[in-house]
KOLFIMAR-60913 format. One record per residue: residue in one letter; x, y, z of N, C-alpha, C, O in turn. Coordinates in steps of 0.02 Angstrom, whole numbers. Layout:
(rec A (X Y Z) (X Y Z) (X Y Z) (X Y Z));
...
END
This chain:
(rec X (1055 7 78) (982 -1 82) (963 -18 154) (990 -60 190));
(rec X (921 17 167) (892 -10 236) (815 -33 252) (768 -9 219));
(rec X (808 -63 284) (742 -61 316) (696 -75 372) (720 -73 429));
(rec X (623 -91 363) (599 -68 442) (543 -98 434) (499 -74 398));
(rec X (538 -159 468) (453 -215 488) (418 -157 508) (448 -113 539));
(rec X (350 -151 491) (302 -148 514) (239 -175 523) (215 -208 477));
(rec X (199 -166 589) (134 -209 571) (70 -164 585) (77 -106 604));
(rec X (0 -197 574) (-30 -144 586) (-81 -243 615) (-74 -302 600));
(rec X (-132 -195 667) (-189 -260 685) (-255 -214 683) (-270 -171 724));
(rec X (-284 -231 638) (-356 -191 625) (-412 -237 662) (-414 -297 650));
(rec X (-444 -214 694) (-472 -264 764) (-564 -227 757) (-595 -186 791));
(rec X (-587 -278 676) (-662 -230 661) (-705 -280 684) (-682 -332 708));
(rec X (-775 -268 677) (-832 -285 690) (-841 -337 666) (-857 -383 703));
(rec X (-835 -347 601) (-836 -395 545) (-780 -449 558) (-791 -502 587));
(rec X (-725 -431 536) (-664 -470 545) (-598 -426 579) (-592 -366 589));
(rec X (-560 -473 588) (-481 -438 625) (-422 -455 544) (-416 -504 508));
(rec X (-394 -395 543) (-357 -388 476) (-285 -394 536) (-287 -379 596));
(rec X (-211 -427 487) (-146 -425 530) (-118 -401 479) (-159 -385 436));
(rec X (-54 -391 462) (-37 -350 396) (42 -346 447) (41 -322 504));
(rec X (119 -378 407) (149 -369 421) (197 -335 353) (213 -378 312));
(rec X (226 -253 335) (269 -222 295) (317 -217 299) (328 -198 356));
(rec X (379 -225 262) (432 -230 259) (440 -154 212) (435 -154 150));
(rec X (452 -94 251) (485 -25 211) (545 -33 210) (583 -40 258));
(rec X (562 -32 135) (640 -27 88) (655 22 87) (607 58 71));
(rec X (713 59 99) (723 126 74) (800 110 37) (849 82 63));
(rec X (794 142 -45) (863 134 -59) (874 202 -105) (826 213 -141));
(rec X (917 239 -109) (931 291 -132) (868 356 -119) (847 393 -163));
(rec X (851 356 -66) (799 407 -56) (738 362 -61) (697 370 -16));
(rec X (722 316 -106) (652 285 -122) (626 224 -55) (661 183 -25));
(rec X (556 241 -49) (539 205 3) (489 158 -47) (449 188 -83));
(rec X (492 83 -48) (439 38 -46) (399 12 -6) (434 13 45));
(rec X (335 -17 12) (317 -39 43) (299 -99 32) (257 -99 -13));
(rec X (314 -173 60) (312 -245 34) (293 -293 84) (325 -320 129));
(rec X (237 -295 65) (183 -356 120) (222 -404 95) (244 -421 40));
(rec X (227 -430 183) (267 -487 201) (215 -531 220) (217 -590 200));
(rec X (158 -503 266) (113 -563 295) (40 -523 297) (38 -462 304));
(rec X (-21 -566 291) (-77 -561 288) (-119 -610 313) (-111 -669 299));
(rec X (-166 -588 349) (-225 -638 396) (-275 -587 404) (-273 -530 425));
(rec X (-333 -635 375) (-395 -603 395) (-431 -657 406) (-438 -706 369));
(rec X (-464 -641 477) (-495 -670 531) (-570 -661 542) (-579 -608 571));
(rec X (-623 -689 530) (-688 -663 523) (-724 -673 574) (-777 -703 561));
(rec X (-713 -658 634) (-738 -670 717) (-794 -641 698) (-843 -677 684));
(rec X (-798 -569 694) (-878 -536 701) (-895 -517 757) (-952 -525 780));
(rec X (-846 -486 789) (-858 -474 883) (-920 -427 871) (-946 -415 925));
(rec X (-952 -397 818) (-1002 -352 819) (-1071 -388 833) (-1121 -370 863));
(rec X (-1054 -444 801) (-1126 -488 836) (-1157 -510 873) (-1217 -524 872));
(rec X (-1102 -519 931) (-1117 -525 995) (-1113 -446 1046) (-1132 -444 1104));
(rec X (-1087 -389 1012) (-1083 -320 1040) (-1165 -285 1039) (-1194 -261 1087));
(rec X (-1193 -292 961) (-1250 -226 928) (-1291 -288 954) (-1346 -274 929));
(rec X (-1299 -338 983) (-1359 -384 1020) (-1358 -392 1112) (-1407 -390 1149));
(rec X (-1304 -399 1126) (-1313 -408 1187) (-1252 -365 1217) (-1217 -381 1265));
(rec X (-1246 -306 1178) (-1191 -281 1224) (-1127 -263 1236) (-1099 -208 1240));
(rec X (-1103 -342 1245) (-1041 -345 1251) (-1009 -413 1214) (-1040 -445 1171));
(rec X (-957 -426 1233) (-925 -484 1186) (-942 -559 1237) (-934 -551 1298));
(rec X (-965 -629 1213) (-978 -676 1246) (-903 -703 1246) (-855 -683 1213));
(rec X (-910 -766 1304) (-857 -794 1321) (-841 -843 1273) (-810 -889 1300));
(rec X (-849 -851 1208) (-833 -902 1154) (-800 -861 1108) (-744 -878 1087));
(rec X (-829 -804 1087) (-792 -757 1050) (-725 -711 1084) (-674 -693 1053));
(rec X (-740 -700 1152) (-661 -690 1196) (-627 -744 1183) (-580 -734 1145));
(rec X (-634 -802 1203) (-584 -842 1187) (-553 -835 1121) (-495 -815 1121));
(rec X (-583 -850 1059) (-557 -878 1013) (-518 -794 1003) (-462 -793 979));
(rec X (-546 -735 1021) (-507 -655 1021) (-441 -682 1061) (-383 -675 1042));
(rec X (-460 -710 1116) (-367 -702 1158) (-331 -743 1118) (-273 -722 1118));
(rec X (-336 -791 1083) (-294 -859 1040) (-281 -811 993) (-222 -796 995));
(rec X (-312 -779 949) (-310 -736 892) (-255 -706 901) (-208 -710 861));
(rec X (-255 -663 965) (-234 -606 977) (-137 -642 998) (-81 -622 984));
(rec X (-162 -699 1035) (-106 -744 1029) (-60 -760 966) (1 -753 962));
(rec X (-99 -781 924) (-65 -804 867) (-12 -731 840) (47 -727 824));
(rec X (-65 -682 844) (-14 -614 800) (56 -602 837) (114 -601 817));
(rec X (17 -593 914) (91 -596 948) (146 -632 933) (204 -612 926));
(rec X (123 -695 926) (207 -739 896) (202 -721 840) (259 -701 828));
(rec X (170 -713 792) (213 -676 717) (229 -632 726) (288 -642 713));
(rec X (225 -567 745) (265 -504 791) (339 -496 796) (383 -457 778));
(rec X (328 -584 847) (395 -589 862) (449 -620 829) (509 -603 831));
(rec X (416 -678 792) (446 -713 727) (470 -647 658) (517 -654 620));
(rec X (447 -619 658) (457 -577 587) (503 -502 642) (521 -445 626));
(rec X (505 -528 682) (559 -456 731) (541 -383 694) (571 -353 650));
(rec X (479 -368 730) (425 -313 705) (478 -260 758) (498 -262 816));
(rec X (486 -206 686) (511 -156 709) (487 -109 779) (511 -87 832));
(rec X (393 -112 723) (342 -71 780) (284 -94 738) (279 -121 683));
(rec X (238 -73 789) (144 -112 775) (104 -71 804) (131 -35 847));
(rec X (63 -65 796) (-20 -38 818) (-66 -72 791) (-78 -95 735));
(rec X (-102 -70 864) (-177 -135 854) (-216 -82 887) (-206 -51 939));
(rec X (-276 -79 829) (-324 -45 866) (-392 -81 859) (-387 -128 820));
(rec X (-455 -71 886) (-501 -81 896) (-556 -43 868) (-551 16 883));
(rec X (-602 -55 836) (-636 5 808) (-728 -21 856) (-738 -46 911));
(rec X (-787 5 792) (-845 -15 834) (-870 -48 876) (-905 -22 920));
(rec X (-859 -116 874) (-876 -168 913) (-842 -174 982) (-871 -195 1032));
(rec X (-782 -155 979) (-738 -148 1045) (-763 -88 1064) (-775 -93 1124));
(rec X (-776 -35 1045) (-787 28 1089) (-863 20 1100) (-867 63 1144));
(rec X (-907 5 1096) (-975 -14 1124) (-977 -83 1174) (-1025 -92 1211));
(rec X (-937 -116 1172) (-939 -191 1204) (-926 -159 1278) (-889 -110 1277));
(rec X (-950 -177 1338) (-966 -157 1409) (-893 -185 1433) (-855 -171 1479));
(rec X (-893 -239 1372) (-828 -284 1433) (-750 -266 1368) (-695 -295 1369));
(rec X (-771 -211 1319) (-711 -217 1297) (-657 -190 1316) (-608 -213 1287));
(rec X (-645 -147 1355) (-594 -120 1389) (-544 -185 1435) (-484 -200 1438));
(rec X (-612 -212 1468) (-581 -289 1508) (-530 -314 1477) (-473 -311 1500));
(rec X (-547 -342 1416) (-528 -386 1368) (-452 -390 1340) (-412 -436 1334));
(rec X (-452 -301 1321) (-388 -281 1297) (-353 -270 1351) (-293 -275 1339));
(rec X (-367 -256 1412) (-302 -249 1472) (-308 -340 1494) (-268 -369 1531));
(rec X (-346 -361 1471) (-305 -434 1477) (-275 -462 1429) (-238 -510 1443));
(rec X (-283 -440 1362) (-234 -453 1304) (-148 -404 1324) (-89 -419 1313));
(rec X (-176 -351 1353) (-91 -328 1366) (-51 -354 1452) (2 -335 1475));
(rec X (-75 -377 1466) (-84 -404 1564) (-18 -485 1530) (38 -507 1541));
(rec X (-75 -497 1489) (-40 -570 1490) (-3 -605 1400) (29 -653 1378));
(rec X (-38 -537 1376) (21 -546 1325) (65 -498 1298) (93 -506 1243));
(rec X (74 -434 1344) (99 -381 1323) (109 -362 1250) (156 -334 1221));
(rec X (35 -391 1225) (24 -347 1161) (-44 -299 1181) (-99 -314 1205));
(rec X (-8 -218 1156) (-45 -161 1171) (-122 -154 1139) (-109 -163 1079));
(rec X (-172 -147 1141) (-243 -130 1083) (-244 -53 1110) (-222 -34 1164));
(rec X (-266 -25 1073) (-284 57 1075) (-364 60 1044) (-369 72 984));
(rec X (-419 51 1078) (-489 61 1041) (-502 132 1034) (-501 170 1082));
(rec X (-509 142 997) (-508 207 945) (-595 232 948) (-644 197 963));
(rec X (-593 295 931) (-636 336 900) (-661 335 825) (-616 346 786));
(rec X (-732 322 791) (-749 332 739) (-685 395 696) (-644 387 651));
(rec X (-698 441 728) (-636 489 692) (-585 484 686) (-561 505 633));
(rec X (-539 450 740) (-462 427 715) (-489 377 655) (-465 380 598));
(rec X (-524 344 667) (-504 283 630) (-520 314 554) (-493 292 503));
(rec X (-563 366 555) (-571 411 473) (-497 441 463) (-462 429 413));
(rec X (-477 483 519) (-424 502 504) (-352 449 484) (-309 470 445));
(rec X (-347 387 514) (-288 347 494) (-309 330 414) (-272 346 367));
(rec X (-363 302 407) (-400 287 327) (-350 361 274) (-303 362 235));
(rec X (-390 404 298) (-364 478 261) (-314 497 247) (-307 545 210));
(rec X (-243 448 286) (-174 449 268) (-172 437 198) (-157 482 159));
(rec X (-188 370 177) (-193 340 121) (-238 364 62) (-228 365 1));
(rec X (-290 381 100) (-352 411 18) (-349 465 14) (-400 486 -12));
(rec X (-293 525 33) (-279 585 23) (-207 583 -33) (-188 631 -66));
(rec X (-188 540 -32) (-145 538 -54) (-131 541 -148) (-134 491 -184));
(rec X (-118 602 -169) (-114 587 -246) (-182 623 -278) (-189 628 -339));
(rec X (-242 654 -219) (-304 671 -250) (-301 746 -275) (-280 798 -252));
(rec X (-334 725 -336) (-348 824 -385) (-364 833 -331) (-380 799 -282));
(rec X (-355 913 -350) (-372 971 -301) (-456 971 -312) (-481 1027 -305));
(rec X (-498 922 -325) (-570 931 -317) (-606 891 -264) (-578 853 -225));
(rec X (-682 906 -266) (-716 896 -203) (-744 818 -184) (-790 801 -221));
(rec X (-727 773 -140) (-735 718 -135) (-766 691 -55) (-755 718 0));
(rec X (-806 632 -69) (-826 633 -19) (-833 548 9) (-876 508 -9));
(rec X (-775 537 61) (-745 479 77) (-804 431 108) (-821 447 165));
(rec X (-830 388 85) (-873 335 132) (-824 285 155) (-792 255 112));
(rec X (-815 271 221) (-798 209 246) (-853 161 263) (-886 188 307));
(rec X (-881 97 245) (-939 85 301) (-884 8 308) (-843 -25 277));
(rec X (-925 13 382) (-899 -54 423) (-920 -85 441) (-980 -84 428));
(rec X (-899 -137 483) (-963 -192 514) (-1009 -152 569) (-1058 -186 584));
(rec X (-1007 -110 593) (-1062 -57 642) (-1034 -12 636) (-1027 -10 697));
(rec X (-1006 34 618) (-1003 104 586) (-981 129 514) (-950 98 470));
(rec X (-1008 203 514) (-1007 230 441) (-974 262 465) (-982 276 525));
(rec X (-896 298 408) (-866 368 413) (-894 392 344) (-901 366 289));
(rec X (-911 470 377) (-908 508 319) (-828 557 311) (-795 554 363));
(rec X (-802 592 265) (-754 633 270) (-772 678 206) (-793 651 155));
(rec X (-765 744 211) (-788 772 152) (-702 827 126) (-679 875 157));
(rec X (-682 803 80) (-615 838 66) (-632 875 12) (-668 850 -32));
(rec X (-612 931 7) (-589 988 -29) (-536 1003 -57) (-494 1017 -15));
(rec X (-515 1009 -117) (-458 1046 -128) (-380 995 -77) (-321 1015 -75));
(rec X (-403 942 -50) (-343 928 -27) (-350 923 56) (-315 884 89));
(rec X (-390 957 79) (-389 976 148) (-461 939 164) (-498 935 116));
(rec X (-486 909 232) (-531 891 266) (-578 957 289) (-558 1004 324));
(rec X (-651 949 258) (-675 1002 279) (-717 1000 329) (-732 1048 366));
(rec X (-747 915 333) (-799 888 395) (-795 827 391) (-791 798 337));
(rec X (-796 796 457) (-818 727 465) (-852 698 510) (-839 707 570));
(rec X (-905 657 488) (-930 599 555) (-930 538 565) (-908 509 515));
(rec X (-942 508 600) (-933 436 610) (-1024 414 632) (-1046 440 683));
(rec X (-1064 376 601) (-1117 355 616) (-1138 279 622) (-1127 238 578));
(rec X (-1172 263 690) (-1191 187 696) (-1235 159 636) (-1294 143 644));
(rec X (-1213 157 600) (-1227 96 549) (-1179 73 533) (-1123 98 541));
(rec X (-1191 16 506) (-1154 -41 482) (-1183 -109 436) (-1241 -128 432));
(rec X (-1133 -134 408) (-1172 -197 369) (-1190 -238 449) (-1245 -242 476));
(rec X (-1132 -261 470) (-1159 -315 536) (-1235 -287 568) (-1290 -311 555));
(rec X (-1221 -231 609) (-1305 -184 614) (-1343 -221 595) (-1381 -258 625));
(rec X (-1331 -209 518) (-1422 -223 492) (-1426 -268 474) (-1473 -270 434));
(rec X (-1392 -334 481) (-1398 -400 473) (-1410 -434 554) (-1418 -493 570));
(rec X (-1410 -395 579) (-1415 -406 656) (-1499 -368 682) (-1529 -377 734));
(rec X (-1515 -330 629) (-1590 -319 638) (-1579 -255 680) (-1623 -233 717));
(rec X (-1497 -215 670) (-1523 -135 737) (-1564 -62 703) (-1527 -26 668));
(rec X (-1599 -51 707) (-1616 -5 670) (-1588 38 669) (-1559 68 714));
(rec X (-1594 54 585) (-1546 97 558) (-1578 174 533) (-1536 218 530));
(rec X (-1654 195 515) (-1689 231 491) (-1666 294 530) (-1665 341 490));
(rec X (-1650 309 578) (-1642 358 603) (-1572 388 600) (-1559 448 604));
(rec X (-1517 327 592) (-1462 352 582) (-1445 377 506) (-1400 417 492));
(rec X (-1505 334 440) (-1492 371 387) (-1526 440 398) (-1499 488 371));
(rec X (-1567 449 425) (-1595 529 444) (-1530 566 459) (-1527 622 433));
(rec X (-1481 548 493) (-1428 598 517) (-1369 593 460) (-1323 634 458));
(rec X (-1374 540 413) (-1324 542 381) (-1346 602 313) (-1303 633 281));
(rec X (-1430 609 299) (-1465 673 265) (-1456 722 315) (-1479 775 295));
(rec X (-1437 726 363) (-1447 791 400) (-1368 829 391) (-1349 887 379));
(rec X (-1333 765 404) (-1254 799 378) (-1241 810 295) (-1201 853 276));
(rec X (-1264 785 267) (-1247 798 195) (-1283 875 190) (-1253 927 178));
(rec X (-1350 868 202) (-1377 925 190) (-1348 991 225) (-1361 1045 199));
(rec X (-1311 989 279) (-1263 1024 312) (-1205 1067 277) (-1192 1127 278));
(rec X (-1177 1016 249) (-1091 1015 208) (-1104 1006 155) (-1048 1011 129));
(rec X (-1139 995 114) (-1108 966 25) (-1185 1013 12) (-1183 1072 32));
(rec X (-1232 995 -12) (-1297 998 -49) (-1303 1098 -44) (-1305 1127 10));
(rec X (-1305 1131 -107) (-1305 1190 -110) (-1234 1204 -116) (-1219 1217 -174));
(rec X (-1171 1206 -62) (-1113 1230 -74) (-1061 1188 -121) (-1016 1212 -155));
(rec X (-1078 1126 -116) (-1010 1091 -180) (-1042 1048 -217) (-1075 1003 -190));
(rec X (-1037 1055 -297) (-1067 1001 -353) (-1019 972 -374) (-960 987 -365));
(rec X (-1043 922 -406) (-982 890 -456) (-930 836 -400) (-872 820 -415));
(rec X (-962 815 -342) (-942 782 -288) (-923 708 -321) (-956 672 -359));
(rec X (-874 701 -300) (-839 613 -306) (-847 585 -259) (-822 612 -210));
(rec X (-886 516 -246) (-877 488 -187) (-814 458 -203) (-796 457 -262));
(rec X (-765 426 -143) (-722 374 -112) (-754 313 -79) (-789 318 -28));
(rec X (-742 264 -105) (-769 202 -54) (-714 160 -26) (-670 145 -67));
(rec X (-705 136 41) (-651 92 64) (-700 54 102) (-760 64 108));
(rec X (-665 7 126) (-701 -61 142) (-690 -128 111) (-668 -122 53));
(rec X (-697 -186 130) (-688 -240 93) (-744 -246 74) (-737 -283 25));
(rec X (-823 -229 83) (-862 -241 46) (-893 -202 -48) (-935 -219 -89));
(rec X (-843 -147 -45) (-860 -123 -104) (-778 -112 -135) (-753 -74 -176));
(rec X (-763 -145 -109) (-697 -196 -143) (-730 -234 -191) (-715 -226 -250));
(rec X (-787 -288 -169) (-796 -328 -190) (-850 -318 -234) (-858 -346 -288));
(rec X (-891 -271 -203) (-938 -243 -266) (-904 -224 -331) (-931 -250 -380));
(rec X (-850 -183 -347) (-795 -181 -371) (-790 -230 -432) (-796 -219 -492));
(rec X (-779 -279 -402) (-725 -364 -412) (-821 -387 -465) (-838 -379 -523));
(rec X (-846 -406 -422) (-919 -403 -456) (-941 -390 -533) (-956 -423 -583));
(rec X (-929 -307 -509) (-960 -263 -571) (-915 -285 -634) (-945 -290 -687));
(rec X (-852 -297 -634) (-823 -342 -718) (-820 -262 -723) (-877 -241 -731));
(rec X (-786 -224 -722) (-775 -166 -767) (-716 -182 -816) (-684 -234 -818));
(rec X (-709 -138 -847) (-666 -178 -909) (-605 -135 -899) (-549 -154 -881));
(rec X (-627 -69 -916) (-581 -21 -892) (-537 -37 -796) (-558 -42 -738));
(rec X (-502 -37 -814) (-449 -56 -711) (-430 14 -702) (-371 31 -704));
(rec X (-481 56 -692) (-473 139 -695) (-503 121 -595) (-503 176 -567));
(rec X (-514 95 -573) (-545 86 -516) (-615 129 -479) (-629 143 -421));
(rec X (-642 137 -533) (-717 194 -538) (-766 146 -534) (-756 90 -558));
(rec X (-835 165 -498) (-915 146 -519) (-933 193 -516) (-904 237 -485));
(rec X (-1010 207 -560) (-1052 222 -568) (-1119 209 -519) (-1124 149 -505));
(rec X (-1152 235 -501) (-1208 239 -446) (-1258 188 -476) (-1307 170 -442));
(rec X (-1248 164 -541) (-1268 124 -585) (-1257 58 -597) (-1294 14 -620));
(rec X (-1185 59 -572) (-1131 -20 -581) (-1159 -42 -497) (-1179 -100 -498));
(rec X (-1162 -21 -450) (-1182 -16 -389) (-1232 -65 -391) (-1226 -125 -382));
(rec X (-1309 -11 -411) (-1346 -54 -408) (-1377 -106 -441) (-1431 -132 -430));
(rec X (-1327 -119 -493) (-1329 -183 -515) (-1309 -231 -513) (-1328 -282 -543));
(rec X (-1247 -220 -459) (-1216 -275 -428) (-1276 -312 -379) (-1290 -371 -374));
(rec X (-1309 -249 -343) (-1347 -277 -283) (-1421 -308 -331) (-1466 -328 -295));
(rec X (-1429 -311 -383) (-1473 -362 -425) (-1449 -408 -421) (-1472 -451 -382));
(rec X (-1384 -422 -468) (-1364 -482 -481) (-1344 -510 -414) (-1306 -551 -439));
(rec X (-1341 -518 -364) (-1326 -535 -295) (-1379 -542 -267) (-1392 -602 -257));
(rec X (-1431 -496 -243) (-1482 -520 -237) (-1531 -577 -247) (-1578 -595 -212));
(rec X (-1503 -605 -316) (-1547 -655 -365) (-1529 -717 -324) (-1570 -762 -319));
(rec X (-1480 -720 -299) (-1456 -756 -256) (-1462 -786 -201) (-1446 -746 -157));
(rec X (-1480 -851 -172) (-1484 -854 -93) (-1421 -853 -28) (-1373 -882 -54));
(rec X (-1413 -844 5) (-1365 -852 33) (-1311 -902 38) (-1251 -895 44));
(rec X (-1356 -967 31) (-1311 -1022 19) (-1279 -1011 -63) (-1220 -1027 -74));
(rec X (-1308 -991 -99) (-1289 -991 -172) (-1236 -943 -181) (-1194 -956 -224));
(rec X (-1230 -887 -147) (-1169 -825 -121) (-1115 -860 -129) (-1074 -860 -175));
(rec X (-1120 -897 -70) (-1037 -919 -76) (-1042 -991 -109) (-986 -1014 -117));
(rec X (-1091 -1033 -130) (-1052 -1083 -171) (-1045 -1048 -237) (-989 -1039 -260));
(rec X (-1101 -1028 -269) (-1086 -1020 -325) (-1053 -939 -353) (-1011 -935 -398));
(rec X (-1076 -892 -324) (-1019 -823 -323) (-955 -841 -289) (-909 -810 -316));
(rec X (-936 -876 -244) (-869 -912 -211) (-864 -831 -145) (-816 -793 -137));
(rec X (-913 -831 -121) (-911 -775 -90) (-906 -806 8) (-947 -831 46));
(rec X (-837 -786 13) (-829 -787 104) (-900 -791 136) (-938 -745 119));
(rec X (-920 -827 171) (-971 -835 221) (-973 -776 245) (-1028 -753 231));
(rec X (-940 -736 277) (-941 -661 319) (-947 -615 272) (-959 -557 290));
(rec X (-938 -630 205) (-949 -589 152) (-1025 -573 112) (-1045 -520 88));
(rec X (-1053 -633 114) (-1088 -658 92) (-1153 -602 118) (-1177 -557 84));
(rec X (-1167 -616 169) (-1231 -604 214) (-1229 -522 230) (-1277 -489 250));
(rec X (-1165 -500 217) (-1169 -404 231) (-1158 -377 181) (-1154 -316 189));
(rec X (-1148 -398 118) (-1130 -357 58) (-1198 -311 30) (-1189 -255 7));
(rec X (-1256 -335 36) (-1314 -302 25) (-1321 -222 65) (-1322 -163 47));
(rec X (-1324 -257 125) (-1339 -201 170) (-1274 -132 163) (-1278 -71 168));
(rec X (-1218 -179 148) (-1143 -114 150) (-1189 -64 79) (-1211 -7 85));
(rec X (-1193 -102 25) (-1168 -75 -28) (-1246 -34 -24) (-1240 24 -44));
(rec X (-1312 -52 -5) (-1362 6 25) (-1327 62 56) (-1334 115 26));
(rec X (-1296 64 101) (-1276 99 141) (-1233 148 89) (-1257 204 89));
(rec X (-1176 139 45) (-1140 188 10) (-1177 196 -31) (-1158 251 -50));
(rec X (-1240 176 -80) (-1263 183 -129) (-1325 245 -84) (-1340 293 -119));
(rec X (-1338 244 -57) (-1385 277 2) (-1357 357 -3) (-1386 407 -23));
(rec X (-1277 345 28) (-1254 428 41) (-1237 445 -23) (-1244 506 -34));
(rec X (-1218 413 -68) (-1203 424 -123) (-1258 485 -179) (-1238 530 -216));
(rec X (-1333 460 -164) (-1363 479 -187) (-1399 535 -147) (-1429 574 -184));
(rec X (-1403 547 -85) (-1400 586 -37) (-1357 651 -59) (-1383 707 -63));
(rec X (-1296 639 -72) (-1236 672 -72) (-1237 704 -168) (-1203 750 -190));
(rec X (-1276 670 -197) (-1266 673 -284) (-1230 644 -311) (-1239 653 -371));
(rec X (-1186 608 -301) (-1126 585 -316) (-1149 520 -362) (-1174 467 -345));
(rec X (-1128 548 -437) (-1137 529 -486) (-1089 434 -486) (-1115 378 -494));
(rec X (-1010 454 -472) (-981 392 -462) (-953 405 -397) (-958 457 -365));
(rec X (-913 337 -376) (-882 319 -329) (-810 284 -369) (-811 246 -418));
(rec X (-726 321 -313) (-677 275 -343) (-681 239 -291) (-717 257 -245));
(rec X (-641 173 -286) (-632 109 -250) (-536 101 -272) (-506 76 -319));
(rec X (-515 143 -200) (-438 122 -225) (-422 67 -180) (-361 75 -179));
(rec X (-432 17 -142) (-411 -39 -122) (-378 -18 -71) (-328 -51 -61));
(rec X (-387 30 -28) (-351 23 35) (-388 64 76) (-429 105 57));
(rec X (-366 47 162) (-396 29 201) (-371 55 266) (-318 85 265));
(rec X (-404 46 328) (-384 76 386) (-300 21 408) (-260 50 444));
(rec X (-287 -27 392) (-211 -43 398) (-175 -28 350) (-116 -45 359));
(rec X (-189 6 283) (-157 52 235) (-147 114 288) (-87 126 295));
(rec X (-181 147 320) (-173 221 356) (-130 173 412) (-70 176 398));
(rec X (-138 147 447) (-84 127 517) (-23 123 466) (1 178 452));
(rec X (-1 82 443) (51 83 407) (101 129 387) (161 118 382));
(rec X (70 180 377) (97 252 351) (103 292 405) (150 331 411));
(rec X (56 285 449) (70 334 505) (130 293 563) (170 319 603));
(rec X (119 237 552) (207 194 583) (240 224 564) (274 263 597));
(rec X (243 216 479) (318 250 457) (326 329 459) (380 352 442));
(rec X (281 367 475) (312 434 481) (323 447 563) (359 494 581));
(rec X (295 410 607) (299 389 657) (381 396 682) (406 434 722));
(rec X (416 329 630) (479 300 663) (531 339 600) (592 333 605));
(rec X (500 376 545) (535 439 518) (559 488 540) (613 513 525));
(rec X (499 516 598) (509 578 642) (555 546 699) (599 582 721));
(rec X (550 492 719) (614 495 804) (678 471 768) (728 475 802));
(rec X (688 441 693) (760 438 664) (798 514 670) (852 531 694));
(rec X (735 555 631) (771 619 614) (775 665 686) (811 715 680));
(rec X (744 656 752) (741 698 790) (815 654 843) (851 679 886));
(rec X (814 597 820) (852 556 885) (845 531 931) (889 521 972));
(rec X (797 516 935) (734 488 989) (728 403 943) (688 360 962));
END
């Protein structure tokens, strides 16, 4: 039997995800077995979609952060890792700074990414196992939306659009970017493919999910279960979110606006339900490590 640490550092708007895997391989079979988990609810998007760039209180507590993973890294003798950066780092003026001083002085690497990689690493994982029918992937994040529209198996279009739950809890206007998210549907799906499935990933319609009490653990909503979550939540004040729903503070205050946002393209798009399979853009790093350090075993590299 052998095996191989991996880590992945998801570096979002909202929060920073760490995720350390332990891949088993024994007689041909590969497992994958979370060893370590941290999620970190900085919110570098709040100080990015308002002023820009990242302030010097939220750098700090980012370089300590970014500190801490490094010594688990090294404590858990990580085979290999990728940390990337998604919205908030690629709009921040000073985020480029930031990460060549996270690798300057802690020679841990960040890679800030493109709306599209980051659909495409997601797509490792939610391609995986799907009928050959027509589906249509929502990611939303703390300041951006992916769309992905799959076919038969294969990617037929995708975009990445500035919205986000953080966004619109941050007051950025969003009206124009749902105009483009009707301008792409109406593009790709509406007339050429019916009978469309949405996909939802995200921790916020995770939790819509967790919410809705479905009885069936088939991992499906209805465009229906949706917006009745955002009733029963609504009824709610913010302080009442998390005492009495027991809902994360960072959770609390963007779940409205996320689950607008997929319930939005959803109906845009026709899409009767949405599945919710529980994984995520460090589900896609993960996988693309291991075919990663699959391909230089078998090449010799």
């Amino acid at each position: 039997m052998s095996s191989l640490k991996l880590a992945a550092i998801d570096i979002g708007s909202n929060a920073i995800r760490f995720q350390v895997t332990n891949v088993l391989t024994y007689e041909g079979q590969h497992t994958f077995k979370k060893l370590e988990y941290v999620r970190f609810p900085l919110r570098l998007g709040q100080d990015v979609f308002t002023l820009k760039k990242i302030g010097a209180d939220k750098e700090d507590k980012f370089f300590r952060l970014m500190h801490a993973f490094k010594l688990l890294l090294d404590l858990y003798e990580v085979d290999d890792y990728y940390a990337c950066a998604t919205s908030a780092m690629r709009e921040a003026e000073n985020g480029f700074k930031i990460t060549e001083k996270v690798h300057q002085l802690l020679g841990l690497k960040i890679k800030i990414i493109s709306g599209e990689t980051e659909a495409e690493l997601i797509n490792r994982v939610v391609l995986n196992n799907l009928d050959p029918q027509t589906y249509l992937h929502i990611d939303v994040g703390g300041g951006s939306t992916e769309l992905n529209l799959i076919s038969e198996g294969k990617k037929i279009a995708s975009k990445s659009f500035r919205i986000g739950s953080v966004r619109s809890i941050e007051q950025i206007e969003s009206a124009s970017f749902l105009g483009e998210i009707d301008d792409w549907v109406k593009k790709w799906i509406l007339g050429k493919y019916k009978n469309v499935t949405a996909i939802g990933t995200g921790g916020n319609i995770n939790k819509v999910y967790e919410l809705a009490k479905k009885r069936k653990n088939n991992r499906i909503l209805y465009a229906h279960d949706v917006s009745r979550v955002q009733d029963f939540v609504g009824q709610y004040t913010l302080e009442q979110r998390i005492h009495v729903l027991q809902l994360n503070p960072d959770r609390a205050d963007v779940i409205l606006p996320a689950s607008h946002i997929y319930l939005y393209v959803m109906k845009a798009a026709k899409c009767r339900k949405i599945a919710v399979p529980d994984v995520g853009l460090k589900d896609g790093i993960m996988h693309m490590l291991y075919e990663r350090n699959l391909a230089s075993t078998q090449t010799g590299f």
